[in-house]
N, C-alpha and C positions, 0 to 999 in steps of 0.2 A: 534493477538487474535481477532477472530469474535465475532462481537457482536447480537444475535438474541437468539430463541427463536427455537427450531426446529419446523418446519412445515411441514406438508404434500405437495407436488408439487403440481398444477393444469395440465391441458390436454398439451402439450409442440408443438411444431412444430415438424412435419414431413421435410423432408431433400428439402432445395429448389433448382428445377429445374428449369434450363432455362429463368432464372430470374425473375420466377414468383412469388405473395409473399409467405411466408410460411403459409403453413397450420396446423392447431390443430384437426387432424383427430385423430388421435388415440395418447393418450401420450405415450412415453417411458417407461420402466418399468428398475428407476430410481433404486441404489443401496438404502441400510435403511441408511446408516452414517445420523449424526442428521444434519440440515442443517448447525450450526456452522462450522462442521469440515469442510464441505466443503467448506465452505467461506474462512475458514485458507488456504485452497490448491489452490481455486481461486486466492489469493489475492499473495501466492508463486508466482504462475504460473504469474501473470503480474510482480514481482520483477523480474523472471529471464528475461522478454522478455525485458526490461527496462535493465536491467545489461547487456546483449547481446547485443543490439545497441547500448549500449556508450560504448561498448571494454571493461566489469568492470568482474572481477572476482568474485566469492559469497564464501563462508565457514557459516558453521552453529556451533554454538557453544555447543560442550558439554559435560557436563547437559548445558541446557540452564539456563544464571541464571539473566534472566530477558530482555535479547536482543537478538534477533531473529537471524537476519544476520550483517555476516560482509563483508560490499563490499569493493572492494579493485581496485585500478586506477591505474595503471602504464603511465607514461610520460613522455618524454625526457625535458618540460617545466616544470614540479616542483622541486621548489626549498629548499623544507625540506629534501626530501627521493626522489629514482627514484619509487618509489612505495607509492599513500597514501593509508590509509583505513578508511570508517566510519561506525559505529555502528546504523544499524536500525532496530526499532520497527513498527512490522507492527499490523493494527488496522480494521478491517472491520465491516461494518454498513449497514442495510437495514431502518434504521430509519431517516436516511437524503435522502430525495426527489434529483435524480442529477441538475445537472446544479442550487447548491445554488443561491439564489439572494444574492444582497450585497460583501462587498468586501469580509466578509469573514463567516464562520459558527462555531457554538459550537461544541465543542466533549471534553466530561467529561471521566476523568481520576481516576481511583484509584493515590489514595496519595503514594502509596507504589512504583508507575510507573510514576509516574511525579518525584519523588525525585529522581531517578532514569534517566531518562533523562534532569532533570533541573542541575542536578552537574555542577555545574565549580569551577574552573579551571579543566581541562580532556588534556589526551594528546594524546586519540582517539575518536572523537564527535560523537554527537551520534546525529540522528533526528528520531524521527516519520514519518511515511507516513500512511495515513488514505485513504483505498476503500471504496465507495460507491455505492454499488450494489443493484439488484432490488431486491424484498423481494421473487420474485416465481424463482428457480432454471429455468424455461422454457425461463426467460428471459434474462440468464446471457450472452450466447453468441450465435453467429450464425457463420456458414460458406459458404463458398464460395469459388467459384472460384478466385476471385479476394482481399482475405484475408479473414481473420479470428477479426470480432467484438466482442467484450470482453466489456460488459457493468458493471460498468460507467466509475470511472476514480478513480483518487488515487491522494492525495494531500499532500504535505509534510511540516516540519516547524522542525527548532532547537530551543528547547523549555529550552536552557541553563540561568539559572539563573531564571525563570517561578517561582513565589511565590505558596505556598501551600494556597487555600484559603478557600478552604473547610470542615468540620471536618474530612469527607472521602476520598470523594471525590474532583477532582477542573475541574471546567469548561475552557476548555484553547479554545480560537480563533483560524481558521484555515482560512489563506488567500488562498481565491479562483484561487489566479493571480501565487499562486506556483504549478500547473498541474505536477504530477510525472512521467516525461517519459523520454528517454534519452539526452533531450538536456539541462534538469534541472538536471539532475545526472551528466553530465560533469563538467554544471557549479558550482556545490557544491563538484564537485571535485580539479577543477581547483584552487577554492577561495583557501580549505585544501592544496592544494599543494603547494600554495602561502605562507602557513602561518598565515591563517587568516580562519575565523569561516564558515560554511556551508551556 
């Protein structure tokens, strides 16, 4: 679920050649979607690239009924199942600045989605992963020759057992040192496969 406000784009970059830096000559002429949706498809589009470099397979549930994806690890090293899976909810923001200071940052939750991801005992886990993207669609990505950047990043936490502290809402911690990309997605594979929590 994104979180914002729709806004209008500003002037975007024109396409960079020759690796000079990009220009805001003339902007694109961006589809209407509000800019939430697109943040929801932004923030897709880095789970699949993230599930494609740790080997992880994706399904969507539905009706959704309150978790997004389910990613799923096959490995000849787990010892529960030859296949695990875990349940994630994805969360996007333009109201956290990237690269947080401190170990870690706030991100506030409806009570209906923390009780929801805080369940335990579960006997397919669930974690959050929260994107942090710039507020103008002009700055979400660039391309190139030499890859494709996708700003900012996505960070993850298993939020089992998380007390409810708010009347609504609860404000949950989000350690900076957990970066969502595929060699944190192995390793919260590996742990499930082992037996043990994300």
């Amino acid at each position: 679920m994104a979180l914002a406000q729709p806004n209008p784009g500003s002037p975007a970059r024109t396409e960079d050649h020759g690796g000079k830096p990009p220009q805001r000559n003339t902007p694109p002429m961006r589809g209407t979607l509000a800019t939430t949706a697109c943040m929801e498809t932004l923030q897709v589009g880095y789970l699949h690239a993230v599930a494609a470099a740790a080997g992880c397979s994706l399904s969507q549930p539905f009706p959704d009924n309150g978790i997004d994806w389910h990613v799923s690890h096959g490995a000849p090293g787990h010892t529960v199942d030859d296949e695990v899976t875990v349940k994630v909810q994805l969360k996007c923001t333009y109201q956290i600045a990237p690269n947080p200071p401190g170990a870690t940052f706030s991100f506030t939750l409806d009570n209906t989605h923390l009780v929801k991801l805080a369940r335990t005992p579960v006997s397919v886990h669930k974690i959050l992963v929260v994107m942090l993207v710039p507020r103008s669609q002009d700055d979400w990505l660039q391309a190139g020759h030499e890859g494709l950047d996708l700003r900012y990043c996505c960070y993850w936490t298993n939020l089992a057992g998380h007390p409810v502290t708010g009347r609504h809402r609860t404000t949950v911690r989000i350690l900076t040192s957990r970066i969502f990309d595929d060699r944190a997605l192995c390793g919260i594979m590996a742990r499930v496969g082992a037996g043990g929590r994300p």
